[in-house]
VOGU-3710 file (C-alpha; in Angstrom, 3 decimals, decimal comma):
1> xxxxxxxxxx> -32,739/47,803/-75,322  -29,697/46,576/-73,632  -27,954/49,653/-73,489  -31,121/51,165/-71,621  -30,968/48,597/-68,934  -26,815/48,818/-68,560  -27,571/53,020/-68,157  -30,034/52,081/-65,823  -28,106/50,206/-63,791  -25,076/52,425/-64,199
11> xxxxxxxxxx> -27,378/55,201/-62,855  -28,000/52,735/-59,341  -24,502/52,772/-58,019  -24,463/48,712/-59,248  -20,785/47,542/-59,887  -19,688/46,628/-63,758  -18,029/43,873/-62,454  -19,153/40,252/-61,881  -17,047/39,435/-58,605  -18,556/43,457/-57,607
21> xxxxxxxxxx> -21,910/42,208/-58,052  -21,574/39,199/-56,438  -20,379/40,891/-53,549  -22,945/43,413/-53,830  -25,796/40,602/-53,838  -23,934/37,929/-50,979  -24,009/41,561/-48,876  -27,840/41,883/-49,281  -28,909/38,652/-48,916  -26,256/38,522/-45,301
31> xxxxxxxxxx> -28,344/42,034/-44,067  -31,789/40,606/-45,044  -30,866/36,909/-43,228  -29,018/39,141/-40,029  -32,428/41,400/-39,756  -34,766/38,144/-40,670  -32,827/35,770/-37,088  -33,071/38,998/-35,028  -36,732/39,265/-35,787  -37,241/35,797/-34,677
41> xxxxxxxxxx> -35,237/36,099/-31,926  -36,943/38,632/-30,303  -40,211/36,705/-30,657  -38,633/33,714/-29,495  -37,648/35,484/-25,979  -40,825/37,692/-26,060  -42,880/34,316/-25,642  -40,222/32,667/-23,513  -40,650/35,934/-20,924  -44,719/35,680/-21,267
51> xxxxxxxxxx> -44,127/31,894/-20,544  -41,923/33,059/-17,069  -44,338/35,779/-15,794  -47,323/32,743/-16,337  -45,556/30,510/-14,301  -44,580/33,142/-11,611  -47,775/34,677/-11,309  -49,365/31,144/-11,292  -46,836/30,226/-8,763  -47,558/33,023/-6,528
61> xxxxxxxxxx> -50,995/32,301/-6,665  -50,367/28,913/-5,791  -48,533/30,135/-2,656  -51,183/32,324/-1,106  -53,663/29,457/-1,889  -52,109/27,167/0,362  -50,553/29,738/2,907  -53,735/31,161/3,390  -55,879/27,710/3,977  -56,265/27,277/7,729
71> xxxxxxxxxx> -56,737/31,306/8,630  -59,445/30,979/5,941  -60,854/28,149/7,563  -60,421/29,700/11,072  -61,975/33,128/9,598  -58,447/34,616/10,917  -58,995/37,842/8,702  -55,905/39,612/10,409  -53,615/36,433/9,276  -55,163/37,653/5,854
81> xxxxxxxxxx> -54,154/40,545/5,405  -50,927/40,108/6,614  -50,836/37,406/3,948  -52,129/39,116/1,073  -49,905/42,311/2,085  -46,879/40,279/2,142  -47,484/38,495/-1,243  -47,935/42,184/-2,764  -45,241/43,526/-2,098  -43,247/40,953/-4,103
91> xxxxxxxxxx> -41,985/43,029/-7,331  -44,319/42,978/-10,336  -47,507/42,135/-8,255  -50,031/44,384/-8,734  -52,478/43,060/-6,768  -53,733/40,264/-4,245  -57,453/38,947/-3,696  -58,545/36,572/-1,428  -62,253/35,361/-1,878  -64,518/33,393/-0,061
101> xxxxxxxxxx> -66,267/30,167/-2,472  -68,696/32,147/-3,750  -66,864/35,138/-4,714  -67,256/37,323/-1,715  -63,683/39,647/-0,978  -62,092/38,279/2,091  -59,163/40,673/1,902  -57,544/42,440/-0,756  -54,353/44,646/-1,307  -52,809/46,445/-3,829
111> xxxxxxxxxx> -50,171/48,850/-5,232  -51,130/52,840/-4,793  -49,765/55,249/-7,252  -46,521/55,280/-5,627  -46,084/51,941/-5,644  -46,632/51,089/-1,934  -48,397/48,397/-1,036  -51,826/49,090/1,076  -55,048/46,877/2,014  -58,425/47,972/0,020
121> xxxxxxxxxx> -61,523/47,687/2,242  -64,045/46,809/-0,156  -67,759/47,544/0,852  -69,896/44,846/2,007  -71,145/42,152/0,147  -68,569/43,048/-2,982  -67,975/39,767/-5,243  -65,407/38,844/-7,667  -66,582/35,840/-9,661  -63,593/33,282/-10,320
131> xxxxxxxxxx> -63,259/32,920/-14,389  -65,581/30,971/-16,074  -63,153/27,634/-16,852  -62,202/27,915/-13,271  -66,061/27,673/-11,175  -66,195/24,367/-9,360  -62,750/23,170/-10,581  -59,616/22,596/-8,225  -57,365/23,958/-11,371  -55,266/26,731/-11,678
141> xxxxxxxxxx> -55,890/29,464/-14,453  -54,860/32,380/-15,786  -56,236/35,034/-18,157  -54,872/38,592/-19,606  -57,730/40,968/-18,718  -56,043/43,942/-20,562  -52,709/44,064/-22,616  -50,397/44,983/-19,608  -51,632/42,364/-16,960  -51,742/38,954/-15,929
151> xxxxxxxxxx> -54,366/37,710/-13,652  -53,793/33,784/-12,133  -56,271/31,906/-10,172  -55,763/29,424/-7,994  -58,340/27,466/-5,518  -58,054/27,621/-1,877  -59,372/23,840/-1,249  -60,060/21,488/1,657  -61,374/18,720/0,333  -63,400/20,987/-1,469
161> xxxxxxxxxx> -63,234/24,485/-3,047  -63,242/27,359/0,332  -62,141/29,832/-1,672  -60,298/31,508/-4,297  -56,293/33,424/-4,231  -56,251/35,740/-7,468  -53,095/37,825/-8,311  -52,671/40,096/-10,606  -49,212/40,779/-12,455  -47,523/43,617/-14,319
171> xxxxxxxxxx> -46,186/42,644/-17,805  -43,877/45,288/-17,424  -40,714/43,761/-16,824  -37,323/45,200/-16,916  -36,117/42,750/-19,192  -32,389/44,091/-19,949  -30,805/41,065/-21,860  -27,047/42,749/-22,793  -25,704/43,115/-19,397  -27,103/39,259/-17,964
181> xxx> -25,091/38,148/-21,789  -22,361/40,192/-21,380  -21,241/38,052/-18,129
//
């Protein structure tokens, strides 16, 4: 019986030797602990990049919320668009709504196929209901409609809720982490 098992592992390349299977084992357990910490890094910075593009998109949101307050409340719809333009051409934006309280588009723009940023004219009377959590709340939210986007909310308020900024963000960032650690 124990001459089957030292053929057998004879046969598997294993080492006669105690300090060679030592070494043998200290080298598998090293690999499996090297492969197990990269794993774990990469979800680690996975959810500290999701964490990033929250706060930007939520950020940007933010920004034409407020920027686009008194031309909302003036029913400047040129100062609009010139807003909403602007804040989609910053990279990774996919898109920027601006909604009046109940939903209705005041201006909208958004990346073409080439990447350049253009107004869409929606037809009259289009809506875009603000998420559920969100209706009647001066909060900020965000949601992932699909599995490459993030969509942030943010109210557009005077005292009370006028309307609604909504941007829409590309999850797919050109995340290169050797060069910004190799400096």
């Amino acid at each position: 019986m124990v001459r089957r098992w030292q053929r057998a592992v004879d046969r598997a390349g294993w080492p006669r030797t105690l300090h060679g299977r030592l070494l043998g084992l200290v080298s598998a357990v090293s690999l499996v602990t090297i492969v197990g910490l990269g794993a774990i890094s990469v979800v680690s910075d996975s959810q500290v990049a999701l964490e990033g593009l929250r706060q930007q998109a939520a950020a940007e949101a933010r920004g034409v919320a407020m920027a686009s307050l008194n031309p909302m409340l003036t029913e400047q719809l040129d100062e609009l668009d010139t807003l909403v333009m602007r804040h989609a051409d910053f990279p990774g934006v996919v898109s920027v709504h601006l909604l009046g309280d109940e939903g209705r588009v005041l201006s909208h723009a958004a990346r073409d196929a080439d990447g350049k940023v253009q107004l869409v004219f929606e037809p009259g009377g289009v809506h875009v209901p603000p998420p559920d959590e969100a209706l009647g709340a001066q909060i900020e939210t965000w949601r992932q409609p699909s599995p490459g986007y993030l969509v942030a909310w943010h109210p557009v308020s005077a005292g009370r809720v006028v309307g609604w900024a909504r941007v829409e963000q590309s999850l797919a960032v050109r995340w290169r982490p050797w060069p910004w650690a190799m400096r």
